[in-house]
MIFISE-67723 format. One record per residue (C-alpha): x, y, z. Coordinates in Angstrom, 1 decimal, m for minus. Example, Ala and Ser with C-alpha at 12.3 -4.5 7.8 and 13.67 -1.06 7.14 Angstrom:
2
+--------+--------+--------+
|     c1 |     c2 |     c3 |
+--------+--------+--------+
|   12.3 |   m4.5 |    7.8 |
|   13.7 |   m1.1 |    7.1 |
+--------+--------+--------+
***
This chain:
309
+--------+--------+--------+
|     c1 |     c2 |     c3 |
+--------+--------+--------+
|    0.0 |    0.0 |    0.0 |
|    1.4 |    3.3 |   m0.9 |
|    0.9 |    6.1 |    1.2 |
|    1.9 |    9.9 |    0.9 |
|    5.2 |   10.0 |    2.7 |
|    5.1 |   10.7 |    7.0 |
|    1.7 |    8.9 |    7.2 |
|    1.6 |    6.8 |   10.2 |
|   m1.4 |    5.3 |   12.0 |
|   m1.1 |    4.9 |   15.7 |
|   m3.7 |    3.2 |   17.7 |
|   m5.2 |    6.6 |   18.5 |
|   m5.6 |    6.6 |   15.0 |
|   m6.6 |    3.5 |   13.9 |
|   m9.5 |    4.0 |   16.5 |
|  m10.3 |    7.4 |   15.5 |
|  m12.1 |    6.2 |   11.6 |
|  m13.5 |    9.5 |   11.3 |
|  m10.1 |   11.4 |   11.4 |
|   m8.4 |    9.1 |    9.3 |
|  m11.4 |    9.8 |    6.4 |
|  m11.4 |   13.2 |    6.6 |
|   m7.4 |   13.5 |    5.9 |
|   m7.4 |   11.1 |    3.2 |
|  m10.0 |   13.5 |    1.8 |
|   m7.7 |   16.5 |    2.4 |
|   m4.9 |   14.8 |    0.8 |
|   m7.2 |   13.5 |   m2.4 |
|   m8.1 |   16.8 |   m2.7 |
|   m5.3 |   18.8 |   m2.7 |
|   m3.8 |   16.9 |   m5.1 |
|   m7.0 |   17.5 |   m7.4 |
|   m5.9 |   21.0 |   m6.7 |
|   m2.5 |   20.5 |   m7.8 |
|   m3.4 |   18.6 |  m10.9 |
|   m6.0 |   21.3 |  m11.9 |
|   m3.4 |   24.1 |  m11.3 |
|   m0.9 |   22.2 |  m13.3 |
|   m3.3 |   22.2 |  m16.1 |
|   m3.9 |   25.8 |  m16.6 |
|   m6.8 |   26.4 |  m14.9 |
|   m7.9 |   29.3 |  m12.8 |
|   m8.8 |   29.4 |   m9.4 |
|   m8.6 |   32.2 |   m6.8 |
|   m6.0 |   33.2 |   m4.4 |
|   m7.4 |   30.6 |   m1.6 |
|   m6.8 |   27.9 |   m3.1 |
|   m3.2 |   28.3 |   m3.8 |
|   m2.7 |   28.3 |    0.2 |
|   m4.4 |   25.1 |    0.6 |
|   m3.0 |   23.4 |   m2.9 |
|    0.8 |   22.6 |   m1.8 |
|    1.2 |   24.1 |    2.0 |
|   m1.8 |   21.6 |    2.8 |
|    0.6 |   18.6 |    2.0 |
|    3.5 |   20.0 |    4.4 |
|    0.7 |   20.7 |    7.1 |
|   m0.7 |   16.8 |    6.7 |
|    3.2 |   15.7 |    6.8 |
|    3.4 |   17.3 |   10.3 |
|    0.1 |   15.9 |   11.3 |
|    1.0 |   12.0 |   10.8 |
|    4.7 |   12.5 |   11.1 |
|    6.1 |    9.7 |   12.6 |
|   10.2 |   10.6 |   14.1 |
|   11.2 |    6.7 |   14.1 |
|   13.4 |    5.7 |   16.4 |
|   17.3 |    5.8 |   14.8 |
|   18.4 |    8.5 |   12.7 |
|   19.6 |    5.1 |   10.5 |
|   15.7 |    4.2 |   10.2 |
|   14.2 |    7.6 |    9.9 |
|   17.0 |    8.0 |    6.8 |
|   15.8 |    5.1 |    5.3 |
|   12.0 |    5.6 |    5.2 |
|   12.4 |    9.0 |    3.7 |
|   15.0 |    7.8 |    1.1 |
|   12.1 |    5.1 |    0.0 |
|    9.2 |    7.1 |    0.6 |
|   10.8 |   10.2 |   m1.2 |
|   14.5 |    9.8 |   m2.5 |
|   13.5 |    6.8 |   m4.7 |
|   10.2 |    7.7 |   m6.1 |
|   11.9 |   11.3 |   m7.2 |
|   14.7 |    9.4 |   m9.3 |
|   12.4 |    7.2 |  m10.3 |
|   10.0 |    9.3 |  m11.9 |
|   12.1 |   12.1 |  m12.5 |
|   14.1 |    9.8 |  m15.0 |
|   10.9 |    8.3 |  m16.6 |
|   10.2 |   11.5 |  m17.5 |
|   13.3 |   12.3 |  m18.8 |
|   12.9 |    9.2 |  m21.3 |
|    9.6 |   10.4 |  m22.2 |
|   10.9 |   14.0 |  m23.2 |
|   14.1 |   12.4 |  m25.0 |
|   11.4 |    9.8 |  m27.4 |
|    9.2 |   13.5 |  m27.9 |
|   12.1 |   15.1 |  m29.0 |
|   13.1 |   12.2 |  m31.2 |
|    9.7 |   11.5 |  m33.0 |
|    8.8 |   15.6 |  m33.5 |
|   10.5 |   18.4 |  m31.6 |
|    8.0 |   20.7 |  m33.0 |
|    5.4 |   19.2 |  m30.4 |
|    7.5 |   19.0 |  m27.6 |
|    5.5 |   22.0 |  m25.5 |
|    8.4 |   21.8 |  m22.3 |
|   11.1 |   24.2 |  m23.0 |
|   14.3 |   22.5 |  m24.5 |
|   17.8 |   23.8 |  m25.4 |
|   18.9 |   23.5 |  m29.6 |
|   21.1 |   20.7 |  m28.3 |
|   20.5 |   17.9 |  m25.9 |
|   23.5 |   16.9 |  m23.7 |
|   24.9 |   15.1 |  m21.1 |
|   24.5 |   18.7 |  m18.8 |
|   21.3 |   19.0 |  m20.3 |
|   20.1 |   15.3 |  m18.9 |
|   21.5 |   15.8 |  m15.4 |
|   19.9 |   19.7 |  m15.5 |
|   16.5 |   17.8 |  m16.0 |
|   16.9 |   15.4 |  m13.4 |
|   18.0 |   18.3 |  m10.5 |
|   15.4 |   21.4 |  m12.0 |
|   13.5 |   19.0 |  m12.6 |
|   12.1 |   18.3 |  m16.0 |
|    9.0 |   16.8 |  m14.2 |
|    8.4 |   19.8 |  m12.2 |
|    5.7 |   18.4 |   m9.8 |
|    8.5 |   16.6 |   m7.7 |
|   10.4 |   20.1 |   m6.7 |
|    8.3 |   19.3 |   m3.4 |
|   10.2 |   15.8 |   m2.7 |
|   13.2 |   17.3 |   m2.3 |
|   11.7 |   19.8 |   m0.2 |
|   10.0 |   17.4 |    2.7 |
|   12.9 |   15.8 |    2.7 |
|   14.9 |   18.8 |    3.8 |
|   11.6 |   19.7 |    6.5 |
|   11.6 |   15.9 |    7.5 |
|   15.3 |   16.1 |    8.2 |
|   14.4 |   19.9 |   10.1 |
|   11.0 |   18.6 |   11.4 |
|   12.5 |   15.7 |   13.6 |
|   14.0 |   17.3 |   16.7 |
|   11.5 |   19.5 |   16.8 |
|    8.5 |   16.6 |   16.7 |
|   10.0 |   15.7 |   20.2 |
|    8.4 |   19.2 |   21.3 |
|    5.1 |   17.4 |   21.5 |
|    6.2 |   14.5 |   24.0 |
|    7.3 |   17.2 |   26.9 |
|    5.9 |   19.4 |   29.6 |
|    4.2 |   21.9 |   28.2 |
|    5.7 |   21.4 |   24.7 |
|    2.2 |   22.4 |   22.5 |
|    3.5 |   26.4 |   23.8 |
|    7.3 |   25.3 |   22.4 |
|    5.8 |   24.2 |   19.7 |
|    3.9 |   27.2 |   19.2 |
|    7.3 |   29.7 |   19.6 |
|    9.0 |   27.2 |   17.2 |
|    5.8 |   28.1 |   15.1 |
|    6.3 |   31.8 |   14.8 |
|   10.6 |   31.6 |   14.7 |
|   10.0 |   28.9 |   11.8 |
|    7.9 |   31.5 |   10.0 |
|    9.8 |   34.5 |   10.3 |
|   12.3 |   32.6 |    8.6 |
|   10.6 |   31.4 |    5.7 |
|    8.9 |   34.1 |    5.4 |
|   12.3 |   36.1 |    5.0 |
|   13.3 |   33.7 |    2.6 |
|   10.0 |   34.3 |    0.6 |
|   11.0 |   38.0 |    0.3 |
|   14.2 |   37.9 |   m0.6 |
|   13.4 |   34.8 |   m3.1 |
|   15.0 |   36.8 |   m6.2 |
|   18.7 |   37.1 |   m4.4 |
|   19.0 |   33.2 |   m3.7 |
|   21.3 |   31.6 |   m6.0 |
|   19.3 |   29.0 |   m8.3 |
|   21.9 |   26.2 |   m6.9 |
|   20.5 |   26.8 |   m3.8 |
|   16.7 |   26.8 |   m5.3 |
|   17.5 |   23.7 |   m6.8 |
|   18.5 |   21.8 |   m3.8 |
|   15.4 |   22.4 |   m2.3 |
|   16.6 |   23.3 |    0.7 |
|   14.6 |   26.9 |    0.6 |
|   11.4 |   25.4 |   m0.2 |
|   12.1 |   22.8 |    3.1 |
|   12.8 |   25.7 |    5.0 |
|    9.8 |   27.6 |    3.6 |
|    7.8 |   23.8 |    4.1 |
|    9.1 |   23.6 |    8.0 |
|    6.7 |   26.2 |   10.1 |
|    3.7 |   23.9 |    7.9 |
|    4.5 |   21.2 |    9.4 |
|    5.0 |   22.1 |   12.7 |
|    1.3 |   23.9 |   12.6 |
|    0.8 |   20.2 |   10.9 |
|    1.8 |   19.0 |   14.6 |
|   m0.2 |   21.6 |   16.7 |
|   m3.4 |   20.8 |   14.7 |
|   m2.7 |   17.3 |   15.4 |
|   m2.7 |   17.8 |   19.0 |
|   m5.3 |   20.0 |   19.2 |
|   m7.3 |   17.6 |   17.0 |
|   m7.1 |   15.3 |   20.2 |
|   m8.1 |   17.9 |   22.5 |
|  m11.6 |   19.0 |   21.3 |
|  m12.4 |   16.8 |   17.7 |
|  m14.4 |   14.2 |   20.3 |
|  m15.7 |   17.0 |   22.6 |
|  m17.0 |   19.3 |   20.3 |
|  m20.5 |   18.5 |   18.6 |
|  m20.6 |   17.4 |   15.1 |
|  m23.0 |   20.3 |   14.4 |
|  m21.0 |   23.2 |   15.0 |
|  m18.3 |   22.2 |   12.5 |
|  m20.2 |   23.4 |    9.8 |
|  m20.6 |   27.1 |   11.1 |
|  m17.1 |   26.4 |   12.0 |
|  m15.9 |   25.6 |    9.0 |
|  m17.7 |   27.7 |    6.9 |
|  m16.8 |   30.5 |    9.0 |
|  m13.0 |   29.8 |    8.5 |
|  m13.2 |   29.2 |    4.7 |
|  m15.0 |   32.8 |    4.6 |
|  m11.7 |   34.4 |    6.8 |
|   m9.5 |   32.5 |    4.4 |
|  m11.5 |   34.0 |    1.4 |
|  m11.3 |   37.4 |    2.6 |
|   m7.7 |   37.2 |    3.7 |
|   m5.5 |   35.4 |    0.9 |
|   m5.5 |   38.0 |   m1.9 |
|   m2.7 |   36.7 |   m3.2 |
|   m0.9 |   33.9 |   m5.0 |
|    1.8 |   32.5 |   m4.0 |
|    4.7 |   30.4 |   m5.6 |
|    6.5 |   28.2 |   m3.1 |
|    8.2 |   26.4 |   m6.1 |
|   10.0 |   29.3 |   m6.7 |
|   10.6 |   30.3 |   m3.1 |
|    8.5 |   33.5 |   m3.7 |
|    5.7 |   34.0 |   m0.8 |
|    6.1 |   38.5 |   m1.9 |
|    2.3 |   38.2 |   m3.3 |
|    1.3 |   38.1 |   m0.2 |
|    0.9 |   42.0 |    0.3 |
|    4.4 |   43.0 |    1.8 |
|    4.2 |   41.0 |    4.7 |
|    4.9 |   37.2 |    3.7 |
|    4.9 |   36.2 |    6.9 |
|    1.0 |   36.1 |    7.1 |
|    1.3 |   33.5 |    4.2 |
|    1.6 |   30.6 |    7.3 |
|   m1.7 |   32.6 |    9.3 |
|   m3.3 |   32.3 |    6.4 |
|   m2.4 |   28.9 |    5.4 |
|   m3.1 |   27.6 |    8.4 |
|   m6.8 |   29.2 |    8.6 |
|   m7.4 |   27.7 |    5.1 |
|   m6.4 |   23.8 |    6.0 |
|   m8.7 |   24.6 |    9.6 |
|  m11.4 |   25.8 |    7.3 |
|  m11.6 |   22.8 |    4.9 |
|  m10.8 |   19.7 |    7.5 |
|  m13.6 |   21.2 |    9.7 |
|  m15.7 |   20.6 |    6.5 |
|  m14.0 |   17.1 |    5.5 |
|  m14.3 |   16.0 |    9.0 |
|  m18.2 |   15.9 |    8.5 |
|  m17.8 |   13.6 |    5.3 |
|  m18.2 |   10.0 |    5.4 |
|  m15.1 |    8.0 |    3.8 |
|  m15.1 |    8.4 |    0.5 |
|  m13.9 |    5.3 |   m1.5 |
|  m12.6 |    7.2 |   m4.6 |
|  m11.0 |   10.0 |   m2.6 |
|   m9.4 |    8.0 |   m0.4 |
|   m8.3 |    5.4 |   m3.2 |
|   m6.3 |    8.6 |   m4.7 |
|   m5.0 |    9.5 |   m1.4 |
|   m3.4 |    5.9 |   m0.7 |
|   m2.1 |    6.7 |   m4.4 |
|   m0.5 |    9.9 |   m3.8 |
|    3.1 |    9.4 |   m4.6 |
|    2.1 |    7.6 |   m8.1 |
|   m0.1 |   10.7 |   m9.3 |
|    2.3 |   12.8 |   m8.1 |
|    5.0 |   11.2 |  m10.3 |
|    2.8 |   10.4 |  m12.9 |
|    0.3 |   13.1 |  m13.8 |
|    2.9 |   15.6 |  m15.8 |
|    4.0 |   13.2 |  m18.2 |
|   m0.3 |   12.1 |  m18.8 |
|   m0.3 |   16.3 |  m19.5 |
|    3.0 |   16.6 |  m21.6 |
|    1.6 |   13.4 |  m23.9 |
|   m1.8 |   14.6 |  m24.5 |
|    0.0 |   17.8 |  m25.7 |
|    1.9 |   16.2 |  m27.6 |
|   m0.8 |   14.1 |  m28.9 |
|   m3.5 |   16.2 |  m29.6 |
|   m1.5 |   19.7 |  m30.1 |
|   m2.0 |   20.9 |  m33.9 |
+--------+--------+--------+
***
């Protein structure tokens, strides 16, 4: 069974059937989102904060540290490592029997001449563009771990709060100097991880506080809830954003709120989702996350170059 990468069901978990729905539906459908965004379509400013930060926020929800440094290294080099070289060169092959049947058609942008720099550009960029955000969680898992410990001690939910706020003033400060870091750099993903890290500690807090109130609060007021939040998050995200690209400066001039808002968005929809039922489909695509991920820019690239006049 595939499952996006961090997701881990504990006995709380496995218990609680209603939480573990509502985040497969969160998951399925922010990679909808990412699928319709990577098709050209429009959608408004919202969305954008819930499209890829809702993944990072999920990782910190069902991150699980491990116990060995050794262990944890080698569930995120299978879970994330592998399936980026894996598709990352698939796609590469894809391009390279494009380019050799009819350039013309080829819609990614190429060089005049393919060589061996060109290949290995393609696999770091990369030429399948959707995986940027592999290389990113694994930079906020690495980050993420000795700070998941936060939530096993005395008092840690308010540590984990300041850690929180720190965490965002730093991405955020990356986000607004995003056009002075050198492309090396952007390519590593190291940026984006940084940018990904104050997600997925909110990812934690939510997490807990899911286990505080989800089972005390009546069904009935999560719709008022929810709705309530979605319509803060409307009103407050008026801009896009482009994590990718480790540009949060559409967010007015103060990228920091890009994490406020973020996290108001995710609240907004899993109040909603946690009213749903499990939803076969949904979750189907959920367990399937990784494959789509890898998958669905080379379906777009070949019906382009299919169907393109």
């Amino acid at each position: 069974m595939t499952q996006f990468p961090g997701y881990a069901v504990s006995s709380h978990m496995s218990a609680a059937r209603g939480q573990i729905a509502s985040l497969h539906f969160m998951r399925a459908l922010c990679l909808l989102l990412v699928m319709w965004d990577h098709l050209g379509l429009p959608f408004v400013p919202m969305i954008d904060h819930l499209e890829v930060p809702g993944f990072y926020i999920m990782s910190g929800m069902l991150f699980k540290a491990r116990d060995s440094w050794t262990e944890f290294g080698r569930h995120i080099s299978k879970r994330l490592i592998w399936p980026y070289f894996k598709y990352a060169i698939f796609f590469v092959v894809i391009l390279l029997i494009e380019i050799w049947i009819d350039l013309s058609r080829v819609h990614i942008g190429i060089p005049e001449e393919i060589k061996h720099t060109t290949l290995a550009y393609w696999l770091v960029q990369p030429a399948n563009y959707p995986l940027w955000m592999l290389k990113a969680l694994v930079w906020a898992y690495i980050l993420y771990r000795p700070l998941s410990r936060l939530f096993s001690v005395k008092n840690g939910l308010w540590w984990a709060f300041v850690a929180f706020v720190l965490a965002s003033v730093i991405g955020s400060m990356i986000g607004a100097n995003s056009s002075r870091i050198p492309m090396a750099l952007v390519y590593s993903g190291l940026p984006q991880g940084l940018q990904a890290l104050p997600l997925m500690v909110a990812g934690g807090i939510l997490m807990k506080c899911r286990y505080f109130f989800i089972d005390k609060i009546d069904w009935r007021w999560l719709l008022p809830l929810g709705l309530g939040l979605v319509s803060l998050a409307a009103i407050l995200c008026v801009g896009f954003i482009s994590m990718y690209k480790c540009d949060l400066g559409t967010t007015e001039s103060f990228p920091v709120l890009f994490y406020l808002r973020t996290v108001v968005v995710f609240s907004g929809f899993l109040c909603l989702a946690e009213m749903l039922p499990r939803i076969t489909p949904m979750e189907f695509l959920s367990r399937k996350s990784i494959e789509v991920l890898g998958l669905h820019a080379m379906a777009i690239e070949l019906g382009f170059f299919i169907f393109a006049s």
